[in-house]
C-alpha positions in Angstrom: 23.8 -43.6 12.4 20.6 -41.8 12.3 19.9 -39.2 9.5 18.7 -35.6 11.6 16.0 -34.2 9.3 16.8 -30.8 10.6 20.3 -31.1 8.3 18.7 -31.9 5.2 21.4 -31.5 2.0 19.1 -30.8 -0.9 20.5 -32.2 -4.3 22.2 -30.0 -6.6 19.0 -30.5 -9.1 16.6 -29.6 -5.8 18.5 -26.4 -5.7 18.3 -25.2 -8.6 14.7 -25.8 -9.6 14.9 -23.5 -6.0 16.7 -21.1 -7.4 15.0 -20.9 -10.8 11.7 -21.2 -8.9 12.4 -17.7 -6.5 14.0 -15.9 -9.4 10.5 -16.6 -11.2 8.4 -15.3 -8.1 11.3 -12.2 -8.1 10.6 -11.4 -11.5 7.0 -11.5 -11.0 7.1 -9.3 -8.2 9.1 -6.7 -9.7 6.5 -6.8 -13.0 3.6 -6.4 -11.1 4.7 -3.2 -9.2 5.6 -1.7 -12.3 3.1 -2.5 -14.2 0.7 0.3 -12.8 3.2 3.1 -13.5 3.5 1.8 -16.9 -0.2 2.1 -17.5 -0.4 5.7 -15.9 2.0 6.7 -18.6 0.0 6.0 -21.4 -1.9 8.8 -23.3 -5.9 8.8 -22.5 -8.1 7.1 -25.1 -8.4 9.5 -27.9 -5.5 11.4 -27.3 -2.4 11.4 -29.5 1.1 12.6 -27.7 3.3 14.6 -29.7 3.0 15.8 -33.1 2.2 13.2 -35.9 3.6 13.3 -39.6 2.5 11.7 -43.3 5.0 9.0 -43.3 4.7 9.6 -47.1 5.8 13.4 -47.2 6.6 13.6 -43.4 4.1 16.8 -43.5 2.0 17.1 -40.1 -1.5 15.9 -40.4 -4.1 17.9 -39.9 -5.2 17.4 -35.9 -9.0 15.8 -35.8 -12.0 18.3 -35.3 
């Protein structure tokens, strides 16, 4: 009996190195799309969100300038 290349059974190991392999690329995918929103919500260089206290007398420091 000739084996039909077409119905290939992949070994359990093939698929999960599969499996593990698109999860990766998933992952990946989803990081990279949220990566730009993440930067956008940072504060500008130089500029300090929210107010900041002495974490010795929790008194607000004086702002620069």
């Amino acid at each position: 009996m000739r084996t039909n290349p077409a119905r290939f059974s992949a070994s359990t190991e093939d698929r999960t190195i599969m499996t593990l392999t698109a999860r990766a690329l998933a992952t990946a995918s989803v990081l990279a799309l949220l990566a730009p929103a993440a930067v956008h919500a940072q504060a500008p260089a130089g500029q300090i969100q929210g107010r900041v206290t002495s974490a010795e007398t929790g008194a607000p420091l004086a702002a620069p300038g």
